[in-house]
C-alpha positions in Angstrom: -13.2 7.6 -4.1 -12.4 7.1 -0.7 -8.3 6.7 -1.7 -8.6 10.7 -0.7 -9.7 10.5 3.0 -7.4 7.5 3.3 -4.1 9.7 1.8 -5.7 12.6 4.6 -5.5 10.1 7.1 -1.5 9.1 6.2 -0.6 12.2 5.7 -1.9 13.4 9.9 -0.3 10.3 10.5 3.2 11.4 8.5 3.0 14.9 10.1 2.5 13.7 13.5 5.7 11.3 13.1 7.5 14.6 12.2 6.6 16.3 14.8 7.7 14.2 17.3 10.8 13.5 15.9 12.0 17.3 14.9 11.4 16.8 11.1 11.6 19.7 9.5 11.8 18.3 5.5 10.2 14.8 4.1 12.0 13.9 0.7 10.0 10.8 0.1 7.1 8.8 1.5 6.9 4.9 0.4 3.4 3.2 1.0 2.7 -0.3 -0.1 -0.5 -1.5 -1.7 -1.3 -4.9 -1.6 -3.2 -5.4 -5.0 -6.3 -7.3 -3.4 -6.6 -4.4 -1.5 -9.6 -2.2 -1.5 -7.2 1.1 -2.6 -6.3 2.0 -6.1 -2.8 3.0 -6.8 -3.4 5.3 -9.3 -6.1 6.8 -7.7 -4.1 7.3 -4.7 -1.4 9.0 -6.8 -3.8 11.0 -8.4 -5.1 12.4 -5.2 -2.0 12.7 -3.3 -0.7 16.4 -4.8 -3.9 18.2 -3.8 -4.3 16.0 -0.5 -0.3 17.4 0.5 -0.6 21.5 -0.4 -0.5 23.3 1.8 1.2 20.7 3.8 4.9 19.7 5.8 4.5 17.1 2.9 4.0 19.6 0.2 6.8 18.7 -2.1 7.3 15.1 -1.2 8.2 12.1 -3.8 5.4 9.7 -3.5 6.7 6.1 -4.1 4.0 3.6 -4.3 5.1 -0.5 -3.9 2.7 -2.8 -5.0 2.4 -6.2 -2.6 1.3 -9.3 -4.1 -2.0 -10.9 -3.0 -0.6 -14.2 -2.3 -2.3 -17.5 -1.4 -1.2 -21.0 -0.2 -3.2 -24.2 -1.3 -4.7 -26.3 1.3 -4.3 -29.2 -0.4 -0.7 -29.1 -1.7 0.7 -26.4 0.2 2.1 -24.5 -3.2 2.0 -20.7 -2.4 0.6 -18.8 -5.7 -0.8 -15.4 -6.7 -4.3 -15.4 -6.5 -4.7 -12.8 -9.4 -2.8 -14.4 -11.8 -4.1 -17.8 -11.4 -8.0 -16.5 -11.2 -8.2 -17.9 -7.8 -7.2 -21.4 -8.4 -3.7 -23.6 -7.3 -1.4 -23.9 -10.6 -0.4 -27.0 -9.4 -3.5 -29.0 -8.5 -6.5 -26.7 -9.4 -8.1 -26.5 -6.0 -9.6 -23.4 -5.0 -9.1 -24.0 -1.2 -6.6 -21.7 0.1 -5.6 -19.6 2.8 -4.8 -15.9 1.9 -0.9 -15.1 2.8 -0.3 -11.3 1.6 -2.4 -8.7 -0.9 -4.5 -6.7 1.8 -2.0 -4.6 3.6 -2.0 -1.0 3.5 1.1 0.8 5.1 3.5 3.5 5.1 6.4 1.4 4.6 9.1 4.5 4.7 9.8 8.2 5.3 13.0 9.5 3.9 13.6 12.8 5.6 17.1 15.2 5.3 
């Protein structure tokens, strides 16, 4: 499960943006998951409670936003999801495409007081 040194990673990252910026109290942190990327939501919210003790983040809301993994056709230029169309255009059944969104991995938001 490498979702636990990734939510290490985001959470240096998270206390270092406090720092700088005279945070003393993080209500919520918003990543987004693209769902062709390589993490697992649910493992990442499994993880995320022992990753933050002891932590500035300690008693933060984790908010998780899932991102399509969209793709346009190459052949009729219909933009589709990739996962719910097994890969192929719903309009013309090509499977050439270019990949639009479904990778990223970001902290979208930090709600502080």
């Amino acid at each position: 499960m490498h979702e636990l040194g990734v939510v290490i990673e985001v959470i240096k990252t998270v206390e270092n943006f406090a720092r700088k910026n005279a945070l003393t109290k993080i209500d919520t942190l918003v990543l987004q998951i693209g769902e062709l990327s390589s993490m697992i939501p649910r493992y990442i919210e499994a993880c995320y409670p022992a990753a933050v003790d002891g932590t500035l983040l300690k008693d933060t809301k984790l908010k998780i936003e899932i991102l399509p993994g969209n793709a346009i056709c190459k052949k009729c230029n219909k933009v589709f999801n990739l996962l719910e169309n097994n890969g192929n255009c719903p309009n013309c059944e090509s499977k050439e495409w270019d990949l639009l969104c479904g990778k990223e991995f970001m902290i979208k938001e930090i709600i502080a007081f």
